[in-house]
C-alpha positions, 0 to 999 in steps of 0.5 A: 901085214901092212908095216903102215898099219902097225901106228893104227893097231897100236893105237886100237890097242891103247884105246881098247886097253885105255876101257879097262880100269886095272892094269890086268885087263888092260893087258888082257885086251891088248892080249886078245886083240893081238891074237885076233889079228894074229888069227886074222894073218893066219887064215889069210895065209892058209888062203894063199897057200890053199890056192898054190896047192891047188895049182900044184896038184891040177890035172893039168900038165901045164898048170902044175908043172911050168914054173917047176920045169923052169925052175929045174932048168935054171938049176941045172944050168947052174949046177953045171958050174961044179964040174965046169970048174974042176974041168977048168983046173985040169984042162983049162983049155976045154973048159974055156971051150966049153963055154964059149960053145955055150956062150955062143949057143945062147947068143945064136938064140934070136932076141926076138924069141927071148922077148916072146918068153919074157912077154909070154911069162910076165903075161901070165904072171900079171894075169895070175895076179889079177886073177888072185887080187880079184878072186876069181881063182878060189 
């Protein structure tokens, strides 16, 4: 929820409380009026996370599985850091050479590719957003 909205909900709360004579059903109303909101949130959320599992369950090889790939590359990269770290204590010099050969091998990728992959990935996410934002994705 909004975090600007909370000073409106606490006033509909006072007003709609402030119709109620005793203390109890003032209490009660506020009660059923939070967990209306409440239920509110939750179907917005089941919404959103309706849409993630349907793209994640798409027949579609590149739909369901671009991100995670990314994502599992990105892992292992960093997870080459463990045994990258205990070569480094038993023979520092091949760790070293292990990863300036990395370093160089990153570096001799064109800067021209990286900002394709860049344009490419915010391209979709802008896209999905929008398709998101306007409903066209059910």
């Amino acid at each position: 929820m909004n975090p600007l909205l909370f000073p409106l909900v606490d006033k509909v709360i006072d007003t709609v409380g402030d119709l109620f004579p005793s203390e109890e059903k003032k209490n009660e109303a506020k009660l059923k009026l939070l967990q209306a909101e409440q239920s509110g949130q939750l179907e917005e959320t089941k919404v959103q996370l309706s849409a993630i599992l349907a793209e994640a369950n798409s027949t579609d090889p590149l739909t369901s599985r671009a991100r995670p790939t990314f994502l599992y590359v990105i892992y292992i990269i960093i997870l080459f850091g463990i045994p990258m770290g205990f070569l480094s204590a038993f023979s520092p010099e091949t760790a070293t050479a292990v990863s300036t050969g990395f370093k160089d091998w990153l570096a001799a990728i064109p800067n021209e590719l990286y900002a394709l992959f860049g344009a490419g990935y915010l391209g979709y996410v802008g896209a999905r957003t929008y398709d998101k934002k306007n409903g066209v994705t059910k």
